[in-house]
N, C-alpha and C positions, 0 to 999 in steps of 0.2 A: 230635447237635446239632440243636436246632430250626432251620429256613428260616426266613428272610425273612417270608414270607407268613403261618407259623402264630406267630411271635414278635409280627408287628405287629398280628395279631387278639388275644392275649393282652393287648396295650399297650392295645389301643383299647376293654376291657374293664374294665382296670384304672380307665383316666381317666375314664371312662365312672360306673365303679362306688363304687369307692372315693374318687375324686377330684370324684366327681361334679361334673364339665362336662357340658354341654348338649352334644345333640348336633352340636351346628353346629362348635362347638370340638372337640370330636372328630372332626367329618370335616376338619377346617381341618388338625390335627396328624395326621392320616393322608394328609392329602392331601400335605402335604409331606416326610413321610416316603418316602412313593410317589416323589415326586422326588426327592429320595437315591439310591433304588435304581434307577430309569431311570438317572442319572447315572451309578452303577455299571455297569450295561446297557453302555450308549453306549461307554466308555472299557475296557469288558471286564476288569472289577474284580471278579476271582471272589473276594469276600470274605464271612465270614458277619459278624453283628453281631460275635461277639466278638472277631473278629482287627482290627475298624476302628480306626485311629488317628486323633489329632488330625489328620495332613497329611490321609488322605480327604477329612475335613471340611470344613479349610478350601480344600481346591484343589477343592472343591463350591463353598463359596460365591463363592471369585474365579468360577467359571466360571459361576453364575448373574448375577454381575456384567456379566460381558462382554458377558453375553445383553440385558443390560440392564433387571434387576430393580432395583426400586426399593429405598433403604437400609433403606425403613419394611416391606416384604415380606423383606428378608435379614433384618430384626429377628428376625420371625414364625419364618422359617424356622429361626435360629438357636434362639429358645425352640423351639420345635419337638425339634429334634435335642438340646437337652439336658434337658429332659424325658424322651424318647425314654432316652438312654444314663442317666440318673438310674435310670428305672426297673427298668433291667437291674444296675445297682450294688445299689439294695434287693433285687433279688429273687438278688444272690449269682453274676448270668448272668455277671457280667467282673468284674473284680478292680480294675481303674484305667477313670476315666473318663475317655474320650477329649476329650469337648465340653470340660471344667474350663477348659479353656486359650483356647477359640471367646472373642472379643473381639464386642459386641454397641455400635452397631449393624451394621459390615460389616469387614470383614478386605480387605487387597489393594488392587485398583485402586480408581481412582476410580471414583464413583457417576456413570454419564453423566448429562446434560440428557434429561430425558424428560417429553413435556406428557401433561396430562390428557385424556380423552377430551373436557370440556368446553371444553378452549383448542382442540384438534384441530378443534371445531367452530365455535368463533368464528372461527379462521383462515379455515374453508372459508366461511362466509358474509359475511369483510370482501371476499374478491375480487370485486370488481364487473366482471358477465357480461354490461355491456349494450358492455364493451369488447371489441372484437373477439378478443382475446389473453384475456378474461377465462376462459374455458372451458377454453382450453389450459392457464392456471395452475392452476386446478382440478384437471383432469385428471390433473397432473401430482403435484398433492401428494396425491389421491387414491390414485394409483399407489405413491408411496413411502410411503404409512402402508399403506395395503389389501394392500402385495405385500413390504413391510420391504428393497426396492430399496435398492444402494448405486449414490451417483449416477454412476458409469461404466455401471454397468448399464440407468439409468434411460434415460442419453442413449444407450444404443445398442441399446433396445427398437426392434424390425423388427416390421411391416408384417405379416411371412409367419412371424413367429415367434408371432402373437396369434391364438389360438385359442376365437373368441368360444362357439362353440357348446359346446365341452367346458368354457370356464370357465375355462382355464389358460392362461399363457404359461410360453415359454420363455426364459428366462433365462442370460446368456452370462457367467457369475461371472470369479472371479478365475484365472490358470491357463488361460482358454479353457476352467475345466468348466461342462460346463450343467447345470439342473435345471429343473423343472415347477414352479410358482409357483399358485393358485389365484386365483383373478380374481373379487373378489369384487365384488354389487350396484351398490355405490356408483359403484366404479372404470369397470366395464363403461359405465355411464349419463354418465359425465362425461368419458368418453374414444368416445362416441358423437357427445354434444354437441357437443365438440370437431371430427369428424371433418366435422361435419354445418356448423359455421358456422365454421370457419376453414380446416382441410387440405384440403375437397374443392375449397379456391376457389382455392387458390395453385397453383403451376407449380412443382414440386420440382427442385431444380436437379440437372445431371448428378452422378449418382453418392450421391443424396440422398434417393432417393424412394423409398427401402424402410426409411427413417427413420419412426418414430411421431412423435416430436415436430420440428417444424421452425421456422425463427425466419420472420419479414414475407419475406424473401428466400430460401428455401424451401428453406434450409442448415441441417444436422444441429445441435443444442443443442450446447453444448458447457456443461464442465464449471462455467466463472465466469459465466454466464448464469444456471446451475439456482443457487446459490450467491445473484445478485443476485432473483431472483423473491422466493426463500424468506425473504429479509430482506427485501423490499417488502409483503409480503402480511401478514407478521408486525407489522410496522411498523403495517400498515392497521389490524391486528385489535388492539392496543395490547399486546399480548405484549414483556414486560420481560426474558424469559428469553434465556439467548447461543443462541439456533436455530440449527440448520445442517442442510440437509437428512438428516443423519444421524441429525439427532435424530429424524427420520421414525421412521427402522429401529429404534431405539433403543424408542421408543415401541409399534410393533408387536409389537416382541419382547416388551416388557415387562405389556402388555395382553391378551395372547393367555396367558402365563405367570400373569397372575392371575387371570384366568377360568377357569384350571384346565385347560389347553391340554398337552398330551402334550410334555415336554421335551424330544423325541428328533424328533418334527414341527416343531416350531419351531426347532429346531436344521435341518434337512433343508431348510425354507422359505426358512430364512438362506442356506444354502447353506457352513456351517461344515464340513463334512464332505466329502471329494473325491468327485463323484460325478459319471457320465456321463448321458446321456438315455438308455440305456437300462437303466442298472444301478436307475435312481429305481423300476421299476416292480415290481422286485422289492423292495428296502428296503424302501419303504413303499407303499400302494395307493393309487396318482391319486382313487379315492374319499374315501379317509380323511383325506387333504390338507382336500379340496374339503369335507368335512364338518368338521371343526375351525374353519376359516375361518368357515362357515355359524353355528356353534357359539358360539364364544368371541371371533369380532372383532366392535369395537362398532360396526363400520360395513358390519357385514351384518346 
């Protein structure tokens, strides 16, 4: 039985050849196919092509969902994968076609709220930074798109957890597990800003001051604070969409995944998988983090 690897070089030959697509569309449908099989990776789904059933399929697409792909890339994805199993149906490779039953354009959950890199950008330049708080809000929504933060974690980024020179922080997820996060350009420079014209000048209050973000009275964010920012800034920037700081994460996840971003990194970033601070080093390389970031987010 052919592998994965020489099955999808035969596929990409085919459409290449006989279907003749351009190449762009043939690396577009390899490229998605590649996430299938990470997918399988990930979830330890020792399957060859012809044992895959429709459930793979679709508990792929719910779980690119989650990640927060957009419905018009599940579209892709789906042509993709029934193209892909069409063309092992003609060549006789499986007997029943698994995809026949895939629903286009997404299966499952709902499609989150997720902006575009251009609204991400209007956001960031309605905040006006001649306000003294202006650089901290910055800073802030820098931090949840640049690092895909969920907002417990954002409010309880430390001091001694931010690791400017290696590019990474550490992150206190759900569970109390941590992981390495990559810190990219943008975030580094506006959480500089921030430290340079508002944090170094207030008095943090007891028990407060290994806080990154602090409010006028030098007390740790809290939850419905990050919540009111995110709807004022939004507000500013004339964004019609329902935002909530999640749709940050939403957004990162989803921008990193169509830049062509490693499924099982941006899984790892998320912090979707139980993982310690030391087990990260082996999973995957604090390099490989930090070059994907550098790679695929558009605000490095």
């Amino acid at each position: 039985m052919k592998n994965w690897e020489n099955i999808l070089k035969d596929f990409e030959f085919y459409i290449k050849i006989e279907r003749s697509m351009s190449d762009n569309t043939a690396k577009a449908y390899i490229s998605d196919l590649n996430k299938f099989t990470q997918y399988l990776e990930i979830h330890e789904i020792n399957l060859t092509p012809t044992q895959i059933k429709t459930k793979q399929l679709t508990d792929f697409i719910n779980y690119v969902a989650e990640l927060g792909l957009t419905d018009k890339s599940q579209s892709r994805l789906i042509s993709s994968l029934k193209a892909f199993f069409k063309y092992l149906a003609i060549e006789d490779i499986i007997k029943e076609n698994p995809s026949d039953l895939l629903e286009t354009p997404r299966i499952g959950r709902k499609i989150p709220v997720v902006l575009s890199v251009e609204e991400i950008e209007t956001i960031l330049k309605a905040i006006d930074v001649s306000d003294y708080l202006g650089h901290r809000n910055r800073a802030i929504v820098e931090v949840l798109y640049g690092c895909g933060l969920r907002v417990s974690e954002l409010i309880n980024l430390k001091l001694s957890n931010m690791f400017f020179n290696e590019e990474f922080i550490r992150v206190i997820g759900k569970g109390d597990k941590q992981r390495l996060v990559p810190l990219g350009k943008s975030a580094q420079l506006e959480i500089k800003y921030y430290m340079q014209s508002f944090r170094n000048h207030i008095e943090p209050q007891k028990g407060h001051a290994d806080y990154l973000f602090l409010n006028r009275r030098g007390k740790q964010l809290n939850r419905v604070m990050i919540f009111t920012i995110i709807k004022d800034v939004c507000k500013a920037a004339g964004i019609k969409k329902n935002v909530s700081p999640h749709t940050f994460r939403h957004s990162f996840a989803t921008h990193l995944i169509e830049g062509g971003a490693d499924l099982r990194v941006v899984q790892e970033m998320l912090g979707h998988e139980s993982i310690t601070t030391t087990e990260i080093y082996t999973h995957i390389d604090r390099e490989y983090l930090r070059e994907t970031i550098i790679q695929f987010h558009p605000r490095s």
